[in-house]
C-alpha positions as CSV (number, residue, x, y, z in Angstrom):
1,X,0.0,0.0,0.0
2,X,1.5,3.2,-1.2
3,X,0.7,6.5,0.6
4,X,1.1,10.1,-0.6
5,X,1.0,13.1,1.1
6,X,1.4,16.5,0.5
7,X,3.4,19.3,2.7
8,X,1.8,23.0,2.3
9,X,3.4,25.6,1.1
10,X,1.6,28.1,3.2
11,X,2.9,29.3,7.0
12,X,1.8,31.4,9.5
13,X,3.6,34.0,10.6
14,X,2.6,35.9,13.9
15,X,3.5,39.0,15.5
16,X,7.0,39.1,16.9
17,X,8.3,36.7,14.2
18,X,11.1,37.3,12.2
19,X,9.6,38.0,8.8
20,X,6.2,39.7,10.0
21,X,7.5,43.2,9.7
22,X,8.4,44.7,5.9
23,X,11.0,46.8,5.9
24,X,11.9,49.2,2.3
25,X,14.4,50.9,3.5
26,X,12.8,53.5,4.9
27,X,9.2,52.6,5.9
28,X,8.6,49.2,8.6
29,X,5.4,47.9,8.4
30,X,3.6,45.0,9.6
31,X,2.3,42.5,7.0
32,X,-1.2,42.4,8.7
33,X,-3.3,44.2,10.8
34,X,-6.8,45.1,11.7
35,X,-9.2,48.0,10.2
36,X,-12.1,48.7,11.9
37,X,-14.7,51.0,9.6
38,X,-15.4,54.2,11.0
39,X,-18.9,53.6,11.6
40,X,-18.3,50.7,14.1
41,X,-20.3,51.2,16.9
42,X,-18.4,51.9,20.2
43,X,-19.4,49.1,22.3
44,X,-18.0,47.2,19.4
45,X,-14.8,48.8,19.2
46,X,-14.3,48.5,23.2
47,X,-14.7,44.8,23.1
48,X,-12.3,44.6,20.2
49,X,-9.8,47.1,22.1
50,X,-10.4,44.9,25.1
51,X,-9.5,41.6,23.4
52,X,-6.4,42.7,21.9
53,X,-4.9,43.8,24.8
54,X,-5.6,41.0,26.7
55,X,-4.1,39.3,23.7
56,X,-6.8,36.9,22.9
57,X,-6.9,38.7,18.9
58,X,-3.7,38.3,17.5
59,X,-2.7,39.9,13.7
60,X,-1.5,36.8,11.6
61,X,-0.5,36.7,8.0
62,X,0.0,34.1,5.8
63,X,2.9,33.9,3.3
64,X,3.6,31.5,0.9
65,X,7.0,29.6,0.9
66,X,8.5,31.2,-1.4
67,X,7.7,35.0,-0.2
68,X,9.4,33.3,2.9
69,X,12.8,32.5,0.9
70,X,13.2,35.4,-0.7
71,X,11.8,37.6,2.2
72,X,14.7,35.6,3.9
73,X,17.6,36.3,1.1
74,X,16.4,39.8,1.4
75,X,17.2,40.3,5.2
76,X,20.5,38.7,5.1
């Protein structure tokens, strides 16, 4: 019996990690984030405010493998 699997090329990268900032030189900025519209109610916004600093919403991206190796080249 012959099995095949597949390995992702997709990771996670979270806050704090080594690639999650963008740096060109002259501008850092994270690669995600949140927007919240303008028109978000304020009760809204507090619980949102609320859960990210108690840190249970984290900003993740997700890069492809190959954004991470060159992303990687770049920094060396």
């Amino acid at each position: 019996m012959n099995y095949t699997t597949c390995r992702s090329t997709i990771h996670t990268i979270k806050q704090g990690d080594k690639n999650f900032l963008i740096y060109d030189g002259l501008t850092v900025a994270p690669r995600a984030g949140f927007e919240i519209a303008d028109n978000c109610p304020k009760d809204y916004l507090c619980i949102i405010q609320m859960c990210y600093e108690k840190g249970w919403l984290k900003p993740i991206a997700n890069i492809s493998e190959r954004e991470l190796l060159f992303a990687g080249l770049a920094n060396e």
